[in-house]
N, C-alpha and C positions, 0 to 999 in steps of 0.2 A: 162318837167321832163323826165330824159333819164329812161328805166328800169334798169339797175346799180344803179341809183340814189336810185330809190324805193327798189330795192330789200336791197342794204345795211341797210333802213332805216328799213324794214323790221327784218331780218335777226337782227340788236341792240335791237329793242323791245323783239322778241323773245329770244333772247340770257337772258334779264332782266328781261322776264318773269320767264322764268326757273330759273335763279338763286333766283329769290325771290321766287316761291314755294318750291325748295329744303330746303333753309334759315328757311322757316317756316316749311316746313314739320320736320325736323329734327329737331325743337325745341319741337313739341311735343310728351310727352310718353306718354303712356295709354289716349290721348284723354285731359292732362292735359298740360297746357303751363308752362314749365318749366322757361323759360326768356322770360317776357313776349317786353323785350325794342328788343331781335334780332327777335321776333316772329312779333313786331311791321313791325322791319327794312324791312322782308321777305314779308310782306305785301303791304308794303309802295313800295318796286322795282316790283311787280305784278300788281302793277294799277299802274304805270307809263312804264311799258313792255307792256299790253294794251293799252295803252293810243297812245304809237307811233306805233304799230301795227294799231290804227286804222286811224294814221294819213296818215301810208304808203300806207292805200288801197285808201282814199280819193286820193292818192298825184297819185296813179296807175287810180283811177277813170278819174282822170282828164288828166292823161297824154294818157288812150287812145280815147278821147274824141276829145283834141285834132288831135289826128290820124285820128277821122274820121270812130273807130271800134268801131261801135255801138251795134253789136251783143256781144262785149267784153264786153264792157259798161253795154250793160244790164244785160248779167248774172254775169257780177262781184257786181252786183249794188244787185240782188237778191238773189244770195249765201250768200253775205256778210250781208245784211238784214238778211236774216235766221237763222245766227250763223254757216254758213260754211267758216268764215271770212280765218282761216289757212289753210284750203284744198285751198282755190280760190287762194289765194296769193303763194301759193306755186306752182300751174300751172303755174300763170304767171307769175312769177321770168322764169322758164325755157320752157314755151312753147306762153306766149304774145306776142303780135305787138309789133316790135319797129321801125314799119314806117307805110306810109301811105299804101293800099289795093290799087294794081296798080302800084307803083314805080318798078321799078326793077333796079339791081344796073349794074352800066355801067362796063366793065370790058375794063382794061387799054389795050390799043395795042402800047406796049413800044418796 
């Protein structure tokens, strides 16, 4: 699994988490649910926005496993345990392996 792969899949949960608490926040005044079926809806895209949020870290878990970075591994493994699942994944969208430790890329002599 490339990280592009992850981080899009990432980057959708998050996008549907936001829109389902907005959805719900904005259904209620003073603490009272005004519509309680879009207050449902807001609800219902917040635990399926989690849902693939935590598929993407499994899908990051595994893909730098794969790699062979295990020090990635572990603290993603232990962040994301703890409830720092959005801070972790957000490093590694932009600062993760996306090869193995040791590879170095050949450069063309065209």
């Amino acid at each position: 699994m490339s990280k592009a792969t992850v981080r899009t899949v990432f980057l959708m949960g998050l996008v549907l988490w936001i829109v389902g608490a907005a959805l719900a926040a904005l259904t209620m005044r003073g603490g009272q649910v005004e519509s309680s079926s879009v207050y449902a809806a807001g609800i219902a895209l917040v635990g399926i926005g989690a849902l693939i949020e935590v598929i993407s870290w499994i899908l990051a878990l595994i893909s730098v496993a794969t790699l062979g970075r295990w020090g990635w591994f572990v603290a993603m493994l232990i962040l994301g345990v703890i409830g720092l699942l959005l801070v972790m994944m957000v490093i590694y969208s932009f600062f993760g392996p996306s090869q193995r430790r040791g590879v170095s890329r050949q450069l063309s002599t065209a």
